[in-house]
C-alpha positions as CSV (number, residue, x, y, z in Angstrom):
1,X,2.9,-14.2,29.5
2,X,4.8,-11.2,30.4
3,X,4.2,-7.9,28.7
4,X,6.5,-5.4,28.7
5,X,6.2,-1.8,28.2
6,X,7.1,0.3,24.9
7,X,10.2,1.2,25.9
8,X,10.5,4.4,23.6
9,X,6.3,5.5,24.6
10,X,6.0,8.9,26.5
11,X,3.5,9.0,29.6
12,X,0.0,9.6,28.9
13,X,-2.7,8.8,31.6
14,X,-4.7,6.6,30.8
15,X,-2.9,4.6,27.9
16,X,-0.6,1.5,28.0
17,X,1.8,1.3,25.3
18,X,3.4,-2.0,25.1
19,X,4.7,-4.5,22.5
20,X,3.0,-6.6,20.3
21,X,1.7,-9.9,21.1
22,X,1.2,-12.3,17.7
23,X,-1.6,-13.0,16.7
24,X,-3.5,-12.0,19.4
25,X,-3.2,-8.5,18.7
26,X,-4.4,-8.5,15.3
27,X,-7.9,-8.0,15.5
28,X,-7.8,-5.2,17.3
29,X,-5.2,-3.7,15.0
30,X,-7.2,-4.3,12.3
31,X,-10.6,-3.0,13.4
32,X,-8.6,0.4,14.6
33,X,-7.1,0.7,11.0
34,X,-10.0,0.5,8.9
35,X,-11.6,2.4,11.4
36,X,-9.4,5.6,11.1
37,X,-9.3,5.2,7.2
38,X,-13.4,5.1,7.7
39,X,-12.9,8.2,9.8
40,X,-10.4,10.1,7.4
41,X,-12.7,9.4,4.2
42,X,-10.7,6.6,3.0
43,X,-12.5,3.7,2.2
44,X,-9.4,1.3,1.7
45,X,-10.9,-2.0,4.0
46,X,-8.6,-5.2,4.7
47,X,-9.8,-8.2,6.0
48,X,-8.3,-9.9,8.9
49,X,-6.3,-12.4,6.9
50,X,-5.3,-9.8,4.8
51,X,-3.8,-8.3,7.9
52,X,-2.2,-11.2,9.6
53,X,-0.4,-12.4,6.0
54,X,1.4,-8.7,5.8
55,X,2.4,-9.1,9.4
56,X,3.6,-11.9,9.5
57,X,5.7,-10.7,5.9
58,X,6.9,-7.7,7.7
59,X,9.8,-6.1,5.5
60,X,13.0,-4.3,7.5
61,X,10.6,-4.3,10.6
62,X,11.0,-7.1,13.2
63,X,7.2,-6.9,14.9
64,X,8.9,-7.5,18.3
65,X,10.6,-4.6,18.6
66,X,9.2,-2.6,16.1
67,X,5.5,-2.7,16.5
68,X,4.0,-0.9,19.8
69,X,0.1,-1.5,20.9
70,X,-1.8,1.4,22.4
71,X,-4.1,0.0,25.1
72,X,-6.9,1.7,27.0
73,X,-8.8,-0.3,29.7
74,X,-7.6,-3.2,28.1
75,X,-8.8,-2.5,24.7
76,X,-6.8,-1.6,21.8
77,X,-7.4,2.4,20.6
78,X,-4.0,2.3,18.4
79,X,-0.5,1.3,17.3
80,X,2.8,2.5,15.6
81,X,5.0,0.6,13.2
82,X,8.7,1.7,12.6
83,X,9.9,0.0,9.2
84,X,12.5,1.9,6.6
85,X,13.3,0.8,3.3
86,X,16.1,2.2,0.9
87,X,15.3,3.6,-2.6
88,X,17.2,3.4,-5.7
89,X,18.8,6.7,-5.1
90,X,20.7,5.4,-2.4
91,X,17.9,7.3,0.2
92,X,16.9,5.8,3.3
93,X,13.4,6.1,4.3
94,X,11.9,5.2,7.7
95,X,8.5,4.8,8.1
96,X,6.4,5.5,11.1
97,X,2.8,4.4,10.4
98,X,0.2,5.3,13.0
99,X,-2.8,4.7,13.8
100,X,-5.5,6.0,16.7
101,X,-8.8,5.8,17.3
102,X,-10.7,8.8,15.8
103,X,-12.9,8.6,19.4
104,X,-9.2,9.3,21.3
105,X,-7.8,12.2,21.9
106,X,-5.4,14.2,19.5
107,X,-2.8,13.1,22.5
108,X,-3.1,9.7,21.3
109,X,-1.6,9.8,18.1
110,X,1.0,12.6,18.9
111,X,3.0,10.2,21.6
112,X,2.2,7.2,18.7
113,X,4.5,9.4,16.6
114,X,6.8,10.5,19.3
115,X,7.1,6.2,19.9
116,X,7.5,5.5,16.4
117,X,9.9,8.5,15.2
118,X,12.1,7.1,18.2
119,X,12.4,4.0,17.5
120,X,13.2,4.8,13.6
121,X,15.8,6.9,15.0
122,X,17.2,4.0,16.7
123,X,16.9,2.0,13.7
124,X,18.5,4.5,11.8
125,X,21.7,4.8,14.0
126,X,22.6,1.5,13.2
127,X,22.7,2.2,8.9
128,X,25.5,3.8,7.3
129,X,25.8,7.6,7.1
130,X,23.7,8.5,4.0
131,X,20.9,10.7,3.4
132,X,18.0,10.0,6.1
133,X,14.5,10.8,5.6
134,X,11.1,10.2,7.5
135,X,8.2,9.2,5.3
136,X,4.3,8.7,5.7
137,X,1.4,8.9,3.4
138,X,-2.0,11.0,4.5
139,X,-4.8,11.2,2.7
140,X,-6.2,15.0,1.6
141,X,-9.4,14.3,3.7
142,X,-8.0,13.9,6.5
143,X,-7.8,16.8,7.7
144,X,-7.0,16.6,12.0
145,X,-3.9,14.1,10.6
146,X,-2.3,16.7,8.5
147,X,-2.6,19.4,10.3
148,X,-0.6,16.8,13.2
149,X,1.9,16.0,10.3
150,X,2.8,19.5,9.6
151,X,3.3,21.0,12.8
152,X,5.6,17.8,13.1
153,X,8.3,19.5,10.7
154,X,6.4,16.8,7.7
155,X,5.6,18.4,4.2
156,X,3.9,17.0,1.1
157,X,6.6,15.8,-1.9
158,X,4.6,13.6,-4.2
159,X,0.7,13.4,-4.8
160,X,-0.8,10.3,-6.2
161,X,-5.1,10.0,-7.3
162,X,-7.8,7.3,-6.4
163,X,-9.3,6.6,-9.9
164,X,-12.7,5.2,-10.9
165,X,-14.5,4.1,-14.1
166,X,-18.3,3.9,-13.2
167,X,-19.2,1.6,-15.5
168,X,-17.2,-1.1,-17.6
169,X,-19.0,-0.5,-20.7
170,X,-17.7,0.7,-23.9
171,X,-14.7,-1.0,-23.4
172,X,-11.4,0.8,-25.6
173,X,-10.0,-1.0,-28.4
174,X,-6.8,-1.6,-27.5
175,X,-6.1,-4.9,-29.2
176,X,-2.7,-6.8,-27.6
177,X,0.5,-6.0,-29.6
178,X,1.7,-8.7,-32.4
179,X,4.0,-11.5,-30.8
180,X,2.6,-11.2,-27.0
181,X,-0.1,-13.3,-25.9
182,X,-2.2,-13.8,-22.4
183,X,-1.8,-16.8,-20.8
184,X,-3.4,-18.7,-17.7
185,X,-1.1,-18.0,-14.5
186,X,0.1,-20.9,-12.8
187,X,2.3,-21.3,-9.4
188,X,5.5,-22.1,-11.5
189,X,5.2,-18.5,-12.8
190,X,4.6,-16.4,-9.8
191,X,8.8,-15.8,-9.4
192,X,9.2,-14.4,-13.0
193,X,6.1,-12.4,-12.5
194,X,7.5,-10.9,-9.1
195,X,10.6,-10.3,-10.5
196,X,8.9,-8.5,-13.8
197,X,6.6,-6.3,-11.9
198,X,10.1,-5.2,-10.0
199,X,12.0,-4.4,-13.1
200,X,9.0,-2.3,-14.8
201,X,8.7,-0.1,-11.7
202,X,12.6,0.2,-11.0
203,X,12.2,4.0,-12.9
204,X,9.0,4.8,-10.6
205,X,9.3,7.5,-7.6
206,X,10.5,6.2,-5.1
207,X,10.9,2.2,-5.6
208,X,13.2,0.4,-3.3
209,X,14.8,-2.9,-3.9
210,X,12.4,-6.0,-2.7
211,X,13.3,-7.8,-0.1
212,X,12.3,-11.8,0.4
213,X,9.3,-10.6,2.7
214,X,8.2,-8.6,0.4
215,X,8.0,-11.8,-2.2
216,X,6.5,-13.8,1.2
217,X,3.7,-10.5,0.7
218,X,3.2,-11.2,-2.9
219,X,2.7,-15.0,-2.3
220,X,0.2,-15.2,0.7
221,X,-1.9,-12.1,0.4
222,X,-5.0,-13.6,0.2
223,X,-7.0,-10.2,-1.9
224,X,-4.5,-9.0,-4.1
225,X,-3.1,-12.7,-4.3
226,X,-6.1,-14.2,-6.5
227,X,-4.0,-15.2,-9.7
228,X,-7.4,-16.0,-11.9
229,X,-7.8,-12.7,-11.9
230,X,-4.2,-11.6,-13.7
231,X,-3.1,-10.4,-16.9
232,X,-0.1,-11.5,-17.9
233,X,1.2,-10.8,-20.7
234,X,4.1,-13.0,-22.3
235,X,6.5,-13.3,-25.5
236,X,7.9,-16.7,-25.2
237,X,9.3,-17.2,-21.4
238,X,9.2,-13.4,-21.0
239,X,6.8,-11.3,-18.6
240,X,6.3,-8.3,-21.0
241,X,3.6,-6.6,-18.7
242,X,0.6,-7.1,-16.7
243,X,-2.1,-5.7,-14.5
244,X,-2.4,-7.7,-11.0
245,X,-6.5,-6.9,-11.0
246,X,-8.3,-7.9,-7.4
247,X,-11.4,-7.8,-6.1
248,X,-11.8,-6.7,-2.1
249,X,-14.5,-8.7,-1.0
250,X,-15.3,-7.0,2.4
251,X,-14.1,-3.5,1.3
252,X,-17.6,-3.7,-1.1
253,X,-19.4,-5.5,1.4
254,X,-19.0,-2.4,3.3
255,X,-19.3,0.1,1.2
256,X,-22.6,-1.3,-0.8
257,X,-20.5,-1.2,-4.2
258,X,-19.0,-3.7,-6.7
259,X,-15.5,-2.7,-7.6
260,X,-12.6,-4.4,-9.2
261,X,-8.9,-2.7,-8.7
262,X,-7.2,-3.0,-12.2
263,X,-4.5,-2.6,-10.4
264,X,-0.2,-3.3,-10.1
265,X,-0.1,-1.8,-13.9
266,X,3.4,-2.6,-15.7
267,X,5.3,-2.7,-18.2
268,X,9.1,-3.8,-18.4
269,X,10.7,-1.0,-20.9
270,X,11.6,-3.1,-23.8
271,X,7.4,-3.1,-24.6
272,X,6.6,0.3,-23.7
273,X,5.3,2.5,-26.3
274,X,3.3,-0.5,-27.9
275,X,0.3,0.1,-26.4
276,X,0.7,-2.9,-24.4
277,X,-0.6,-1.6,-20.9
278,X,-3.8,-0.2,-22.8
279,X,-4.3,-3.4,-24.2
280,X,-4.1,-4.8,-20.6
281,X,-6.4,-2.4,-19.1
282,X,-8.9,-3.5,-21.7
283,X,-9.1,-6.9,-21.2
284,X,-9.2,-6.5,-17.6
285,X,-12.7,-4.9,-17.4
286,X,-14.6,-8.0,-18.5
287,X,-12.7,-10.3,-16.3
288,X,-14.5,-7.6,-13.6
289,X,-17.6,-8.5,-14.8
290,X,-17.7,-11.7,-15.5
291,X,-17.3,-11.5,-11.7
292,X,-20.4,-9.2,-11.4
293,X,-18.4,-6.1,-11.5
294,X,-19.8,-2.4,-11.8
295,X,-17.1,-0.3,-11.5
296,X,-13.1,-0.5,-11.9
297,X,-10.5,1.6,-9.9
298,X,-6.7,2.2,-9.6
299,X,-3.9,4.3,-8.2
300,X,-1.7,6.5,-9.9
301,X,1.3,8.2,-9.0
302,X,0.4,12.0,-10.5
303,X,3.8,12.6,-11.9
304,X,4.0,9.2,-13.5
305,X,7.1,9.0,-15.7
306,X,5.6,7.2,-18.3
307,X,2.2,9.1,-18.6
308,X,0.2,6.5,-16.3
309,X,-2.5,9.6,-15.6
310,X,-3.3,10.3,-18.9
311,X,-3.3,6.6,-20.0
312,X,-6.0,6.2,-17.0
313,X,-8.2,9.2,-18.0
314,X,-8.3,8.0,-21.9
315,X,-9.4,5.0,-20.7
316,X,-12.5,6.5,-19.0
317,X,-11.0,6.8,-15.5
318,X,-11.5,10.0,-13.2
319,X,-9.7,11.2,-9.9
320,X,-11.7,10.9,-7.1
321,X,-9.2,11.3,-4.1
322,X,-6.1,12.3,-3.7
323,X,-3.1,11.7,-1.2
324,X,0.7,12.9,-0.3
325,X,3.6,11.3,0.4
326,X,5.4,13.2,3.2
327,X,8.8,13.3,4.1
328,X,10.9,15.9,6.8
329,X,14.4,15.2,7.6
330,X,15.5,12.5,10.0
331,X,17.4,15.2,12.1
């Protein structure tokens, strides 16, 4: 097999930068991922099949061009994705995601960003004139990345919060609004439920249209994919709302904890301001425990347009982290 070098990767002694090679790569990928979000005080784990389902999904990001593998002494101490996306404000956003060792030096993940921001650049030669943005997420912990992000010309424009109830006692009473009902999800229903989940969040910060990989995500993730463990709520053929709840296995495994994610909350707009995504919430916390279940946790946009925060914090959650979205211009 010929491998071929990165061909947008500075020089740095030591360090091979060079495409990917499927699957073989994803191990190593993997382990250096949950390692840096270990490092960064994130504690967001994925599995290995996890992993390989999202790659092999990849949305606007064709992992033979747009993937680059940082090797040193034949072992992999980080990689760079370029992928974009357009939102529903007619923004393009390219996405460099990066990802070093925390034993490497600060080098490492400078000339990942140099790779990446390249190749998004050449990627974004190729779209229509428009507004251009880069875009990348860091958590508030880690500290070494964004002081990296801001002397890159990045700044913070959204927060969102890590939420956790400790217990899943004293459940609210949030009883499901008149005409809906909860029904056992089946195969036959996991279209209308994609295409639900899309509508709810079309008014949400910074929502693009799906694309068919991102449906091939939704389908063959194997943590966030476990159906038993949905509320769905319906009135007659309709998906009203629903919270997509999961259970990460190895993320508790490692972390010595037993949480569910009541997680993917939504509500398409013509049964908002029923109480319906309450209702959801609550019924969601025994199907936790019923799997032996301690604690609950979600994510939460802090400027939610439809008061997701204080929904969350009536119903007994509290912030724990926090993270930015950052953005700086293409240029």
């Amino acid at each position: 097999m010929t491998i071929t070098r990165y061909p947008t990767a500075p020089e740095l002694p030591g360090v091979e930068f060079r495409h990917l090679v499927m699957p073989r790569d994803l191990a190593g990928m993997n382990d250096v991922a949950n390692t840096v979000r270990a490092a960064e005080g994130g504690d967001w784990v994925t599995s290995y099949e996890q992993f390989r389902a999202f790659y092999e999904h990849l949305s606007n990001c064709d992992p033979a061009t747009d993937v680059m593998i940082a090797e040193r002494a034949g072992r992999i101490v980080g990689y760079g994705r370029a992928s974009w996306y357009e939102d529903l404000q007619g923004q393009r956003l390219y996405e460099p995601a990066v990802f070093a060792h925390p034993d490497e030096p600060p080098d490492l993940r400078i000339a990942i960003y140099e790779a990446m921001e390249r190749r998004n650049r050449q990627i974004a030669a190729t779209h229509p004139a428009g507004p251009k943005l880069f875009q990348t997420d860091a958590a508030d912990s880690a500290s070494a990345h964004l002081v990296l992000l801001r002397e890159r010309g990045y700044r913070p424009v959204r927060y969102a919060f890590t939420m956790v109830r400790p217990h899943l006692d004293d459940l609210p009473d949030a009883p499901l609004p008149e005409g809906l009902e909860i029904r056992e999800v089946r195969p036959e229903h996991l279209r209308t439920i994609f295409d639900a989940e899309v509508e709810a969040f079309r008014d949400h910060w910074g929502m693009g249209l799906p694309t068919e990989a991102d449906y091939q995500q939704f389908l063959t993730d194997p943590v966030q994919g476990e159906y038993a463990l949905w509320r769905v709520a319906w009135e007659g053929d309709q998906a009203a709302g629903m919270v997509r709840n999961y259970i990460n296995v190895e993320e508790n495994a490692r972390y010595g904890r037993k949480r569910g994610w009541v997680e993917n909350i939504s509500v398409r707009r013509p049964w908002r301001r029923r109480g319906l995504a309450r209702a959801l919430i609550a019924t969601s916390f025994p199907v936790h425990r019923a799997r032996g279940m301690t604690e609950a946790a979600l994510g939460v946009d802090t400027e939610n347009p439809n008061g997701a925060l204080r929904l969350y914090e009536s119903c007994g959650f509290v912030a724990t982290k926090r993270e930015a979205t950052y953005r700086k211009p293409l240029g």
